[in-house]
C-alpha positions, 0 to 999 in steps of 0.5 A: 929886495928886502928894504925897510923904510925908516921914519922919525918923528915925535910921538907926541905933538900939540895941534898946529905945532910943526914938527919935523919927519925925516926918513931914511930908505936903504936903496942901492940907487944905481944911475947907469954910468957904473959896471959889474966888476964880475961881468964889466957890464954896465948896471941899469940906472935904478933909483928911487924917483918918487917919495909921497907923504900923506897924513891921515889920507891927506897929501902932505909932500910929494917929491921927485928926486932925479938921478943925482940922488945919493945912495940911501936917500934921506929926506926931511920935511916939516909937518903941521900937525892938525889932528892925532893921526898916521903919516905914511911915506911911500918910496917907489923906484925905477923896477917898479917896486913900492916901499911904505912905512908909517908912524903915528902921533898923538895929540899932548 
């Protein structure tokens, strides 16, 4: 599965200023309950269930959203910003798959 984590945040931002992150993961997120119109076979339960941020190698938030989690989660979160460095947000789901992405801010 070919998925592209998106994240938007400033590119700039003065120290200890919260700024607000919010990212975006095209997921299916099937929960189980739903059959291939082909085959009326039921679809595996496959759904994103951890989302981590770090900053600079620092944990900033971790989430673990459950099955009700709507296809293409989007999750927001407010960072303090402490220094000039790299926010990196890791989405895992059900088959094991890892999706990453990262952006950086700079101090103004």
């Amino acid at each position: 599965m070919a998925i592209k984590p998106r994240i938007k945040l400033p590119k700039t931002a003065a120290i200890d200023e919260v700024v607000t992150v919010k990212t975006l993961l095209t997921h299916r997120m099937e929960s189980g309950r739903r059959r291939d119109p082909d085959t009326d076979e039921i679809i595996p339960r496959m759904i994103v269930h951890t989302f981590e941020a770090t900053f600079n190698g620092r944990p900033v938030v971790t989430f673990k959203p459950e099955g009700a989690v709507s296809e293409n989660p989007y999750f927001a979160f407010s960072l303090k910003v402490p220094e000039a460095g790299e926010l990196t947000c890791v989405w895992t789901d059900d088959e094991g798959e890892v999706f990453e992405g990262s952006k950086s801010i700079e101090i103004a």
